[in-house]
C-alpha positions in Angstrom: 137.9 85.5 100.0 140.8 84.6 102.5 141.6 88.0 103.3 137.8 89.4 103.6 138.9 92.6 105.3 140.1 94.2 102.0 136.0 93.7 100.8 134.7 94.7 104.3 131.4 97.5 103.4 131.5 95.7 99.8 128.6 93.7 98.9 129.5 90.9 96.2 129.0 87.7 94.8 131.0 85.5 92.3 129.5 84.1 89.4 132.0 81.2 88.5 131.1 80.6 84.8 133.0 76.9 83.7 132.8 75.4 80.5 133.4 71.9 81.1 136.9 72.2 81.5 138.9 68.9 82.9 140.5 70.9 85.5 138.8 70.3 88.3 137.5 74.2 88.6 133.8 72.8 88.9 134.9 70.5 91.7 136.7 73.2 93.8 133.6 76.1 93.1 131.8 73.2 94.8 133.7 72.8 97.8 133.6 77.0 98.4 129.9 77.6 97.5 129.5 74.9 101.0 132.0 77.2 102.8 131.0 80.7 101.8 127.2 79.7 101.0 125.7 79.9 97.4 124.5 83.7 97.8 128.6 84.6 97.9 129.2 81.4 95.7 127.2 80.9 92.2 128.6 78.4 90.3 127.2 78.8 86.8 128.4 75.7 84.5 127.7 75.1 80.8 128.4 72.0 79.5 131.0 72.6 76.4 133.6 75.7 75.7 130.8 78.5 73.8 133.3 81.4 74.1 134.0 84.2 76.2 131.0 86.5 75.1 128.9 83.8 75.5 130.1 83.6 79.3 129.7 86.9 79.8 125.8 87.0 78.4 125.2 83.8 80.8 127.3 85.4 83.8 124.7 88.3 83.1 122.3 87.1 83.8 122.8 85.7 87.3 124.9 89.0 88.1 122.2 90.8 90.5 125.1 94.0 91.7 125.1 97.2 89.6 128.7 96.9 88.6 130.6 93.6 87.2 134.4 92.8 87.6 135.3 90.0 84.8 138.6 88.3 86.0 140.0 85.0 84.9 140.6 82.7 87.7 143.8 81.1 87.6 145.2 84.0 90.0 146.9 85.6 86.3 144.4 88.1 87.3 144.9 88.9 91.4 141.8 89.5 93.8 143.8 92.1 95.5 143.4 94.6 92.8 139.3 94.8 92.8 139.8 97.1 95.7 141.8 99.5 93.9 138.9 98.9 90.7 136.2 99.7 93.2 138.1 102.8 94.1 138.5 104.3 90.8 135.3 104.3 89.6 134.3 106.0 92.4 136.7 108.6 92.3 135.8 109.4 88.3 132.2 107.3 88.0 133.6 105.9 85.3 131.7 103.3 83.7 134.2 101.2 83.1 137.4 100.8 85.0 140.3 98.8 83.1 143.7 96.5 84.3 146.7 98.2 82.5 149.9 96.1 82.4 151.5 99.0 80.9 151.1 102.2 82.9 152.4 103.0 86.6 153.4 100.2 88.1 151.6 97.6 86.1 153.2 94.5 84.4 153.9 91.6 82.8 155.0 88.0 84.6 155.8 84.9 83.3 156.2 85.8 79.6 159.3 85.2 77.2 160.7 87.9 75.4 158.8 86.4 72.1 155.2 86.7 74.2 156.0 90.4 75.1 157.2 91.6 72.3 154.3 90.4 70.3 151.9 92.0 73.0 154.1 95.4 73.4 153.8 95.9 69.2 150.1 94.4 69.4 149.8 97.2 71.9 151.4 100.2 70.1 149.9 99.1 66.6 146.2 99.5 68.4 147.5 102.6 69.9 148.4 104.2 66.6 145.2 103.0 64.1 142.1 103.0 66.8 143.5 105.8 69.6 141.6 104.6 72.3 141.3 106.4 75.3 143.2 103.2 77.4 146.5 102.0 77.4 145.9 97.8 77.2 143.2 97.3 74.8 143.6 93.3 75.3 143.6 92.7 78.8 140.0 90.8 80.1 140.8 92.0 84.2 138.1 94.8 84.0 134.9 96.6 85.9 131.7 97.7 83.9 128.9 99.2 85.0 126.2 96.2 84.3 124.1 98.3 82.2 127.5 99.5 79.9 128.2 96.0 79.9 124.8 94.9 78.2 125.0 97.7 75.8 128.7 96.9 74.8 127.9 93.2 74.2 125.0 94.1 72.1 127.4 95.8 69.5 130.3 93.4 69.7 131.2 90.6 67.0 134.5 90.3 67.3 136.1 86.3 68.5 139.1 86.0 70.7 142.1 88.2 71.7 140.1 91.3 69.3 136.9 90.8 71.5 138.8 92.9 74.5 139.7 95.5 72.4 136.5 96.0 70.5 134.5 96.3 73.9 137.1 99.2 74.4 136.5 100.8 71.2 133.2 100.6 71.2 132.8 102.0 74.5 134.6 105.2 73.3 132.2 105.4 70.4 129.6 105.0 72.4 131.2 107.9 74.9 131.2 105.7 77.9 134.2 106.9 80.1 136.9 104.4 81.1 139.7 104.5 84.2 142.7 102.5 84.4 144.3 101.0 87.5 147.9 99.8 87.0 148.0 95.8 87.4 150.7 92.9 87.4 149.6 90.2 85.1 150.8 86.7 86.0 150.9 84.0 83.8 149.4 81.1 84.7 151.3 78.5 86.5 149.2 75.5 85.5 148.3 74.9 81.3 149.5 76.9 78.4 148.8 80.0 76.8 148.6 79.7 73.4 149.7 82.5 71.3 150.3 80.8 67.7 150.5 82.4 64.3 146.5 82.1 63.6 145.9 84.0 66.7 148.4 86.6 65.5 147.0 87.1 61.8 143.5 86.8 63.2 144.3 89.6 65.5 145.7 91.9 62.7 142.5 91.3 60.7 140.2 92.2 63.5 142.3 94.9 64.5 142.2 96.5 60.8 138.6 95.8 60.6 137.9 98.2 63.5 140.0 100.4 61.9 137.8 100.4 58.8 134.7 100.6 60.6 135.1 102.6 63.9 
């Protein structure tokens, strides 16, 4: 929102969806919905952590634009790259335009070697069984079309990291066409990311389930 020039001709809104995190997030989507106004600024709060498809349904359903970005908002995921997102579903009407850390110029900041090594062979394992169509299947820093969107989480059962990659899959069975705009990924300054051996044995299960079914 600071540098407004980059969305001049853009109409938009943001849809802050907050699960009663202790962060303060609610509190500071507060102090902008006053500033920008509450048709720029929707702060949509539930009241415990439901999980990320569950956000997405509820973000739905204020979203009133034809096309959805889904971001996280600890600045891991920059503002400056929408532009670029807006621009490449034009240029293909794609209905679905995807962050890539790993094509072009796109990347990775804040990780040990551990964390990107793990995501690197995550990467090249999905790359290898499920063939795609897109280069990071479990980035979340995406556009959809709104109506792709709906369709994609009426198919989707998958919980955690797998739930970005099955929307990806899916959309390829579904022969929905997906762009890619190279992005740098930073990790966030403030809390942790988790990435523990559950997460990692959860992922291989989902990750061979789509396998089996897709």
């Amino acid at each position: 929102l600071g540098n407004t020039s980059r969305f001049s001709g853009i109409d938009f809104e943001i849809i802050i969806i907050d699960d009663g995190s202790p962060d303060g997030t609610q509190e500071v989507a507060q102090q902008l919905e006053k500033i920008y106004g509450s048709d720029k600024i929707l702060l949509r709060p539930r009241a415990r952590k439901l999980g990320l498809g569950t956000a997405y349904i509820h973000g739905m359903k204020y979203a009133t634009g034809n096309f959805i970005v889904i971001m996280d908002a600890d600045l891991s995921h920059h503002p400056k790259f929408i532009p670029e997102f807006i621009r490449k579903q034009k240029e293909g009407n794609f209905d679905i335009v995807s962050g890539t850390r790993y094509k072009g110029n796109g990347g990775v900041y804040g990780w040990d070697l551990k964390r990107k090594l793990i995501s690197r062979g995550a990467n090249f394992l999905t790359q290898v069984l499920l063939r795609p169509g897109a280069s990071d299947l479990t980035g979340s820093f995406r556009l959809y079309r709104k109506e792709v969107l709906q369709k994609l989480m009426e198919k989707c059962v998958s919980k955690g990291y797998v739930f970005q990659m099955e929307m990806i899959v899916r959309a390829r069975q579904l022969g929905f066409t997906i762009g890619e705009v190279p992005i740098s990924f930073v990790d966030r300054v403030y809390g942790e990311s988790k990435l523990g051996g559950n997460e990692i044995v959860s992922f291989l299960k989902g990750l061979l389930t789509l396998f089996a079914t897709t």
